[in-house]
C-alpha positions, 0 to 999 in steps of 0.5 A: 627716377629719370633725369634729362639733361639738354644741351646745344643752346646758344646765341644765334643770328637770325636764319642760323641753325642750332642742334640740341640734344638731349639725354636721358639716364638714371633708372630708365631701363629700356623706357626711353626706347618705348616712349613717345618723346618731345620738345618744349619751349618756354619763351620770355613771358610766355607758357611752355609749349610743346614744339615737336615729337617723335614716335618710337619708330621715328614718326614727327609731328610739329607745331605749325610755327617751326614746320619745315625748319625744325627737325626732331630725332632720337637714338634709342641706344644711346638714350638721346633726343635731338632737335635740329632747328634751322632757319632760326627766328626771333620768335623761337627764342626761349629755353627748350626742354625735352620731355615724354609727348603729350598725353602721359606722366611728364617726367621731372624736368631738366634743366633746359637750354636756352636759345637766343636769337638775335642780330 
C-alpha cells in the first residue's frame, strides 16, 4: 500500500508563488521511479481535475488553465513530486492532490494541501 503525503499549501496573494511537494512511501518499492505521476485539484464546489503530469523521463503536460505558470518535477530517488505554481490566481484556489496520471489504478488519496489565493 502507498501512502502520499502533500505538503507547501498556504495562503497567497495573487501573482504569489507556492511550491508544493509531494511524498511518496509505504510499500512502493521502485514504482514511483516508473510511474507516470500528476496533480490534481479540487476547488470550493467544484470536481477534482487533473492539473498536470510527468513522464518518468521528465516529460510535463499541463492543463491549459496553468500553462506557463505551473511547473511539474519529481525526484525518483527521493520518491517525491513537486509542483511549482507561479503567478498565482483566484481561480486555482483549491486543495491539490498527487496521484498516478490518468489512465491507470489511482492510488489511495493523501490528504492533499490547500491553496488560497486571496488579497
Amino acid at each position: 500500500q502507498v501512502q502520499l503525503v502533500e505538503s507547501g499549501g498556504g495562503l497567497v496573494q495573487p501573482g504569489g508563488s507556492l511550491r508544493l511537494s509531494c511524498v511518496a512511501s509505504g510499500n512502493i518499492g521502485n514504482t514511483f521511479g516508473r510511474t507516470i505521476m500528476a496533480w490534481y485539484r479540487q476547488g470550493p464546489g467544484k470536481q477534482r481535475e487533473w492539473v498536470a503530469s510527468v513522464t518518468t523521463s521528465g516529460g510535463t503536460t499541463y492543463t491549459n488553465s496553468v500553462k506557463g505558470r505551473f511547473a511539474i518535477s519529481r525526484s525518483s530517488a527521493k520518491n517525491t513530486l513537486y509542483l511549482q505554481m507561479n503567478r498565482l490566481e483566484p481561480d486555482d484556489t483549491a486543495a491539490y492532490y498527487c496521484n498516478v496520471a490518468p489512465g491507470v489504478t489511482l492510488w489511495d488519496w493523501g490528504q492533499g494541501t490547500q491553496v488560497t489565493v486571496s488579497s
